[in-house]
C-alpha positions in Angstrom: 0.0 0.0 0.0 1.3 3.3 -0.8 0.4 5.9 1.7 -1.5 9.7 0.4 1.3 11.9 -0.5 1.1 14.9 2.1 2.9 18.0 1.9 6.3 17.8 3.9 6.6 14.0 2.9 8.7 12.2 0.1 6.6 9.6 -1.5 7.5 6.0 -0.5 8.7 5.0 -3.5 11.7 7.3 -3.6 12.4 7.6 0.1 14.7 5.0 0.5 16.9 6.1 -2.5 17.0 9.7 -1.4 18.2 8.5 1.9 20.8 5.8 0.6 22.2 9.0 -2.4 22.3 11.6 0.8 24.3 9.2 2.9 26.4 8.0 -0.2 29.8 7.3 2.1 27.8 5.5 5.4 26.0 3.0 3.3 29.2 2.0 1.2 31.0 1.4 4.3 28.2 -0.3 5.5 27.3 -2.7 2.3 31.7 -3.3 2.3 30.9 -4.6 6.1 28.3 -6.8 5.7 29.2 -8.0 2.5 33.1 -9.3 3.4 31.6 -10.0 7.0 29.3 -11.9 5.9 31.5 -14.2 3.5 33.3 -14.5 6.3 30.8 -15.9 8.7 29.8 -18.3 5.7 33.1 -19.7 4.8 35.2 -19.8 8.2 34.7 -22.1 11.4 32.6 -20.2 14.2 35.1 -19.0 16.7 38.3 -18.1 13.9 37.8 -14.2 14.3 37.3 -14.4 18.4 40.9 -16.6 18.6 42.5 -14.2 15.8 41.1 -11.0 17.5 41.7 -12.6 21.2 45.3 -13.9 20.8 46.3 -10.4 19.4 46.3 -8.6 22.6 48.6 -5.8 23.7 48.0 -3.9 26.9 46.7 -0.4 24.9 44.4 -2.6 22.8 42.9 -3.9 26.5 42.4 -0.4 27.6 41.1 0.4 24.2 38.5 -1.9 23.5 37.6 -2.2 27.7 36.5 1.3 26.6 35.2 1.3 23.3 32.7 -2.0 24.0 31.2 0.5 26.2 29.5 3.0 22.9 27.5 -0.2 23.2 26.2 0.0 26.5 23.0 1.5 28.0 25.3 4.3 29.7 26.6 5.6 26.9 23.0 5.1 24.8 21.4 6.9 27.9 23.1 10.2 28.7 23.2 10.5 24.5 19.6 10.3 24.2 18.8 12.9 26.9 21.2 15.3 25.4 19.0 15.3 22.3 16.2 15.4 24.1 16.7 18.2 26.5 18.9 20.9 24.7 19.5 19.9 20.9 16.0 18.2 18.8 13.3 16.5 20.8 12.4 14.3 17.4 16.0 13.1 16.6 15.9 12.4 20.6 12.9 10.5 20.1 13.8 8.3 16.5 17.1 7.1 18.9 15.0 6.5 21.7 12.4 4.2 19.3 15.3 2.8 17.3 17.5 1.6 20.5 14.2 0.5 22.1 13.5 -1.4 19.3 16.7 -3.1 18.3 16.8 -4.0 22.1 13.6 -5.9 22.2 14.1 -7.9 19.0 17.7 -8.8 20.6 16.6 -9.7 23.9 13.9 -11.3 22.5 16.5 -13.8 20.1 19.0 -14.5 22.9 16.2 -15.4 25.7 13.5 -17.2 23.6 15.0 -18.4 20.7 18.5 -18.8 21.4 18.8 -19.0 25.1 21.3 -21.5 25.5 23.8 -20.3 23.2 27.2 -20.5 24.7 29.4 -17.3 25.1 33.7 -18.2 23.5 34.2 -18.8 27.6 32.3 -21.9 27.6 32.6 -22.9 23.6 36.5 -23.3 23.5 37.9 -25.9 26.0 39.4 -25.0 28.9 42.7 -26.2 27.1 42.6 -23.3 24.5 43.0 -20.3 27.0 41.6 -17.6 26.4 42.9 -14.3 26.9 40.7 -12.2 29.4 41.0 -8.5 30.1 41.3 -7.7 33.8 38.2 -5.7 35.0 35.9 -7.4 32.1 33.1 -9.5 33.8 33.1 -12.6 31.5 30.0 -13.9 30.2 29.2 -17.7 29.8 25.4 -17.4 27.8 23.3 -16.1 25.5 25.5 -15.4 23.0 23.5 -14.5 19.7 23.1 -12.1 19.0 25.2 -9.3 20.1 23.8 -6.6 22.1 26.4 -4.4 22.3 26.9 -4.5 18.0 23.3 -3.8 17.5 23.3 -0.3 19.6 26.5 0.4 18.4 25.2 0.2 14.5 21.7 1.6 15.8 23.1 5.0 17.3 25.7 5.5 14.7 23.4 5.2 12.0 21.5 7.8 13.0 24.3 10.1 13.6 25.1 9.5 10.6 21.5 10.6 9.0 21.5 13.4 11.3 24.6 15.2 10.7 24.4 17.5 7.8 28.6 16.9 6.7 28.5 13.6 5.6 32.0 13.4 5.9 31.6 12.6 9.6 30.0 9.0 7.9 33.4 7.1 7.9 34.1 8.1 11.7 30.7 6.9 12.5 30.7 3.4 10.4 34.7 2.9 11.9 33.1 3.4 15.6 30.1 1.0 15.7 32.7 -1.5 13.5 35.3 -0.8 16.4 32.9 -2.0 19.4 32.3 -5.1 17.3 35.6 -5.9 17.1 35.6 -5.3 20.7 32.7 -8.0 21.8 35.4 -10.5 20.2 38.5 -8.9 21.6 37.2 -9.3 25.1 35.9 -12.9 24.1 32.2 -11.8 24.9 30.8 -12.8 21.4 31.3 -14.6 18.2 31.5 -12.9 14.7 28.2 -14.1 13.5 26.6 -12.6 16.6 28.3 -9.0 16.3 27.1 -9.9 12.3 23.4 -10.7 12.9 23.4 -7.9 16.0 24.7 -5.2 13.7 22.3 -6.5 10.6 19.2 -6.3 12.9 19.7 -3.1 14.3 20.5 -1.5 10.6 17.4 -2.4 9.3 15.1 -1.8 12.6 16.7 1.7 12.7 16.5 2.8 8.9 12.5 1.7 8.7 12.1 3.6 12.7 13.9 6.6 10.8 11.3 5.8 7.5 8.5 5.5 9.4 9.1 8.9 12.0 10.2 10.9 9.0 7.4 9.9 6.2 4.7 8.7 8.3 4.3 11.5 11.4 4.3 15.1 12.1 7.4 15.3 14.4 9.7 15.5 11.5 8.0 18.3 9.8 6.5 21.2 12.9 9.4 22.9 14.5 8.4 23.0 17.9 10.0 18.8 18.1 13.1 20.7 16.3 14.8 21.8 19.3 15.4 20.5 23.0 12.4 20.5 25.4 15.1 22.7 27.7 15.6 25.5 24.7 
């Protein structure tokens, strides 16, 4: 069904282009990810990135990633969202908000219902193989896939990227979200196809939240939802 085409919306059809031609440089990146990440996740043994990524460790790249793995976490997702909220655009505060939500819930609902007894690298490798854990991480044994961390990573960078009007900002974005992947394997938390399927979900959750609050509702179009409720 093709919605009425009001004034202050772009008509389904074209939508998705316009977004994909305005964000050119993010969406390269991205299709390059998925596409070698993918073939990777096809054509390699489950576990080969985690014991590459893992036996490469170095004492900045433990302080690195301890950090970066955090872009993934509720308190970075948390204090970001308020700050958009409160002093910058209530309706770009409120697409995160959705998108985060949302890409939460389907993960959630994957590792607990689905695929609840999917083993974590900690309890997949034998004790024999010896993994290398970062002091200060608390290591997780279950619920593997997918990756929670990966899909807010890819769901708040995203729409950074759609937000910010120099789109040459894009490959810092991508380069972030793809760092704290590499991290949930660094810190032997997750596999690749889990940071794979996390970051997959959350692309496509966010672009159709960002579709759907853009094309489909008033808050994208009425100024009052363009600024901060503190402003």
């Amino acid at each position: 069904m093709i919605f009425p085409e009001k004034k202050g919306r772009i008509p389904n059809r074209f939508f998705v282009l316009k977004i994909i031609r305005q964000n050119q440089i993010y969406f390269t990146c991205l299709g390059m990810y998925f596409l070698i990440a993918g073939l990777l996740v096809w054509m390699q043994e489950k576990g080969t990135a985690v014991l590459f990524f893992n036996r490469n460790y170095h004492p900045f790249l433990d302080w690195f990633f301890k950090i970066v793995t955090y872009l993934g976490d509720g308190w970075f997702a948390i204090p970001l969202i308020s700050f958009l909220l409160l002093f910058r655009n209530i309706f770009k505060g409120i697409v995160m908000l959705a998108s985060v939500l949302l890409s939460f819930l389907v993960v959630q609902t994957l590792k607990i219902v689905v695929f609840p007894n999917m083993p974590r690298p900690s309890k997949y490798f034998p004790e024999s193989m010896k993994l290398y854990y970062v002091e200060g991480v608390e290591i997780h044994t279950q619920n593997s896939f997918p990756s929670g961390h990966s899909a807010q990573a890819f769901a708040i960078f995203l729409l950074l990227a759609l937000f910010t009007k120099n789109k040459n900002w894009s490959v810092f974005y991508f380069l972030t979200a793809l760092l704290v992947t590499i991290s949930r394997m660094y810190l032997a938390q997750h596999f690749l196809i889990d940071t794979y399927f996390g970051a997959l979900i959350a692309t496509l959750v966010t672009f159709f939240t960002y579709y759907y609050f853009t094309n489909h509702t008033t808050l994208a179009h009425k100024e009052r939802w363009q600024r901060g409720w503190l402003v």
